[in-house]
C-alpha positions in Angstrom: 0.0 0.0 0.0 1.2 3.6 -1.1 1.7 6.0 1.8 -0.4 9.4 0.7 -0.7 12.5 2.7 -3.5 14.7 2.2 -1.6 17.4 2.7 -2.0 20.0 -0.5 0.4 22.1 -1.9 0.1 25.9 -1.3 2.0 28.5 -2.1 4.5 29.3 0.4 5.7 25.9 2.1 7.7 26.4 5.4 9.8 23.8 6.5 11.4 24.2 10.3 14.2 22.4 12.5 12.7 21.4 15.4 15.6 19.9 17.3 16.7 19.7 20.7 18.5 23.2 21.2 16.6 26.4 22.1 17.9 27.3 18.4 15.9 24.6 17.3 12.6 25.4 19.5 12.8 29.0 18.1 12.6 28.3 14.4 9.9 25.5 14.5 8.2 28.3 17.2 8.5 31.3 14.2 7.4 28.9 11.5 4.1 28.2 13.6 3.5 31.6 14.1 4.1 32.6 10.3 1.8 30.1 9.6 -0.8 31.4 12.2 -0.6 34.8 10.3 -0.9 33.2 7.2 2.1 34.2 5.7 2.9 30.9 4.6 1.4 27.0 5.6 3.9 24.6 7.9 4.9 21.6 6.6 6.6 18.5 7.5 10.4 18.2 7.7 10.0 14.6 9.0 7.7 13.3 5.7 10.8 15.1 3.6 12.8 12.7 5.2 11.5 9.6 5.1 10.2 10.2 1.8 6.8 10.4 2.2 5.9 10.5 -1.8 2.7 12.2 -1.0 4.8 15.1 1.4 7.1 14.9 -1.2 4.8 15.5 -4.2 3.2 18.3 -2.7 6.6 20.1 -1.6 7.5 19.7 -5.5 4.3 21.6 -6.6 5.0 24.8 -3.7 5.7 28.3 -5.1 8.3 29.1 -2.4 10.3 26.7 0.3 10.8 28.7 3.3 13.4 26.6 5.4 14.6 27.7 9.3 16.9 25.8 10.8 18.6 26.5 14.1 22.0 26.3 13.2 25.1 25.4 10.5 24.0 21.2 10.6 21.4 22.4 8.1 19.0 19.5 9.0 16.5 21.3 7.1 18.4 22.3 4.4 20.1 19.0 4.0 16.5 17.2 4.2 15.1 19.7 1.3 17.6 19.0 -1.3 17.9 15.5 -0.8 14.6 15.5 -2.5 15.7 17.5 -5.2 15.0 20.9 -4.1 16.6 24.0 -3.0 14.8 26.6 -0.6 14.2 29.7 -2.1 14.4 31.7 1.5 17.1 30.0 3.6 17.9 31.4 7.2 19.7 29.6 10.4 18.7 31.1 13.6 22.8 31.3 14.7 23.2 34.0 11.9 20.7 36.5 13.7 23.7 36.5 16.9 21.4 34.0 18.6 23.4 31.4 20.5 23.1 27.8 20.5 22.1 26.3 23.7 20.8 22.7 25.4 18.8 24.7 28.1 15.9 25.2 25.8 15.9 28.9 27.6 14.8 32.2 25.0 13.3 35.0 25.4 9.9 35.2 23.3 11.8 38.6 21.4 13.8 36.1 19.8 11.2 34.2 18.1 9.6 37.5 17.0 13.0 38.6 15.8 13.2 35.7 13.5 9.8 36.1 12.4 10.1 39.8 11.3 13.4 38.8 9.4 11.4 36.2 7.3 8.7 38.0 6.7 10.6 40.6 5.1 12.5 38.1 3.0 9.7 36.3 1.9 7.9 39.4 0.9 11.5 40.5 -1.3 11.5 37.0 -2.3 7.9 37.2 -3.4 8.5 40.7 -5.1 11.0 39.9 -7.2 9.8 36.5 -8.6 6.6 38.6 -9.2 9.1 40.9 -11.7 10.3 38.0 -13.3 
């Protein structure tokens, strides 16, 4: 039997390290909230990975692959073009000054830090593809 998700493709697909670092908890955090404001619609790293053909179908047929990850192991970014595919906003959390930690400690202005910063890449990201 064929695994199928019945998950559909929309246009802005955002894909979010969730691992086991405060790093981590803050991008799968800003990815929920961007998908609460409906910039975008949270999908899963996980089915990427173990090649769920249905997850994998319908990350094929996005517009735009948002990927967060935490820090420079790239899980995300590793698990998106192993199917193929390259993310056309790309951010890890280290590169806003954030430190890596195992406390799973952050102050909430962090997540909202990250989520301003995608927004406004997504939007440039958006804009130009719009022009081509």
């Amino acid at each position: 039997m064929e695994e199928k998700c019945i998950c559909e493709a929309n246009e802005i697909l955002i894909f979010a390290c969730s691992g086991s670092s405060n790093v981590g908890q803050i991008a799968n955090l800003s990815a929920l909230e961007l998908t609460r404001q409906g910039i975008g619609r949270m999908f899963c790293l996980a089915g990427l990975g173990g090649h769920v053909s249905g997850m994998v179908e319908s990350t094929k047929a996005g517009k735009l692959i948002v990927a967060i990850d935490g820090c420079s192991v790239a899980c995300a970014q590793k698990t998106i073009e192993h199917i193929g595919l390259q993310p056309g906003v790309y951010i890890q959390v280290t590169d806003l000054g954030i430190e890596k930690n195992h406390s799973f400690d952050y102050p909430p202005s962090d997540v909202n830090r990250l989520v301003e910063y995608l927004k406004k890449n997504i939007g440039a990201k958006r804009a130009t593809e719009e022009k081509n």
